[in-house]
N, C-alpha and C positions, 0 to 999 in steps of 0.2 A: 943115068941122068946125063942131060948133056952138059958139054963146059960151059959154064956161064959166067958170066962178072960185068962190069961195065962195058957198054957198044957189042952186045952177043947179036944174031940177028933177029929177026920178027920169031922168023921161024923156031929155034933155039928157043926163044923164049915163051913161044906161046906150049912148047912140047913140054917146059919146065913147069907152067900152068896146069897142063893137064897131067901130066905127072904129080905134080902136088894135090890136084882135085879125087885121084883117082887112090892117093892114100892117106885119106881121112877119113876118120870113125866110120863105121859105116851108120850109124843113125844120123851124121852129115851129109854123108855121098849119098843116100838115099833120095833127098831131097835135092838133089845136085840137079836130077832129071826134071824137077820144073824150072829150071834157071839155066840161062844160058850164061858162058859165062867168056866174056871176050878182051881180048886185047886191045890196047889203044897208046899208042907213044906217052901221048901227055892229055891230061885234064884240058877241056875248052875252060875260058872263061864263066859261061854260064855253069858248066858241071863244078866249076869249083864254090860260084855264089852258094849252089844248092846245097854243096856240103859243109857251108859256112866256114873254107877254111882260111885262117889268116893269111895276106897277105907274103909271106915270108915261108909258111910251111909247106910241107910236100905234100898232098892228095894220091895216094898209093891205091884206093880202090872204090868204088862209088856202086849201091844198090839203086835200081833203078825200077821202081815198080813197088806192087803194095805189098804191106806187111802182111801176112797171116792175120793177125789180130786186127785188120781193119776191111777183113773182107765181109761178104754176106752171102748167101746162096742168089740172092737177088742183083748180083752185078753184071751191068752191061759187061761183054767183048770187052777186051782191053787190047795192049801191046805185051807180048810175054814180057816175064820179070827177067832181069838179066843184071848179071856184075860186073864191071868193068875194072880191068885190071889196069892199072899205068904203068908201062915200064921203064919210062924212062927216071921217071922220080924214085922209082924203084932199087933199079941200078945205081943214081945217083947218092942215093942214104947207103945203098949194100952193097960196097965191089967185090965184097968177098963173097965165091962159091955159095957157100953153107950158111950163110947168113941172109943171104937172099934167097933161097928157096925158102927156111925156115920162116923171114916175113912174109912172103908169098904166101903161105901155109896160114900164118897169121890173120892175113888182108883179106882170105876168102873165108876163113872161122865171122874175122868181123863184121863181113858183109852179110854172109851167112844171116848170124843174130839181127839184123834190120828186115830181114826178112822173116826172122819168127817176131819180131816183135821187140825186139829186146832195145833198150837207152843208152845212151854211151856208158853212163856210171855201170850199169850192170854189169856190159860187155869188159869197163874194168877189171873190177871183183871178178869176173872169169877169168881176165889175163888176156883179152884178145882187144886190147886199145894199144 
């Protein structure tokens, strides 16, 4: 794993991304293959309205595209689904090593569940809010 903690580079941290995506369950990683899943410094504005997040809090990873549970065999072409990871908000909440890969790991479980479907209360009760 590479070093990481606050200001690591892009690159650094996108390896720590896929390092984390590449060791989770495998009935997660499986579904990894239809999600792209990408890096971005910090939330736009509009990514942050979407994910309705306060004013004041940090936005660490955002699903973008439809749920499982709201598809149909009937749906036009889209834009693939894809997760965005933020790193700087990231780093900012987790200077330490091992606590930032570990939300890392976290932010893709969570996004993950928005893409089978799942509500934030759920994703609580699993542990990944």
């Amino acid at each position: 794993m590479p070093a990481v903690g606050a200001g690591v580079t892009r690159e650094e941290f996108e390896a720590l991304v896929r390092t984390t995506a590449a060791e989770l369950p495998e009935p997660f990683r499986a579904k990894l293959g239809d999600l792209a899943i990408v890096v971005q410094a910090e939330p736009s504005r509009a990514e942050r309205r979407a994910a309705r997040v306060p004013k004041h809090d940090e936005l660490f990873g955002l699903f973008q595209g439809a749920a499982m549970t709201e598809r149909s065999d009937g749906d036009l072409p889209r834009l693939p689904d894809r997760i965005v990871i933020y790193q700087r908000p990231l780093e900012r909440a987790f200077p330490d090593p091992a606590a930032l890969a570990a939300e890392i790991r976290t932010t893709i479980l969570h996004e993950l569940g928005h893409y089978f479907g799942l509500d934030e209360r759920r994703m609580e009760e699993l542990g990944y809010e």
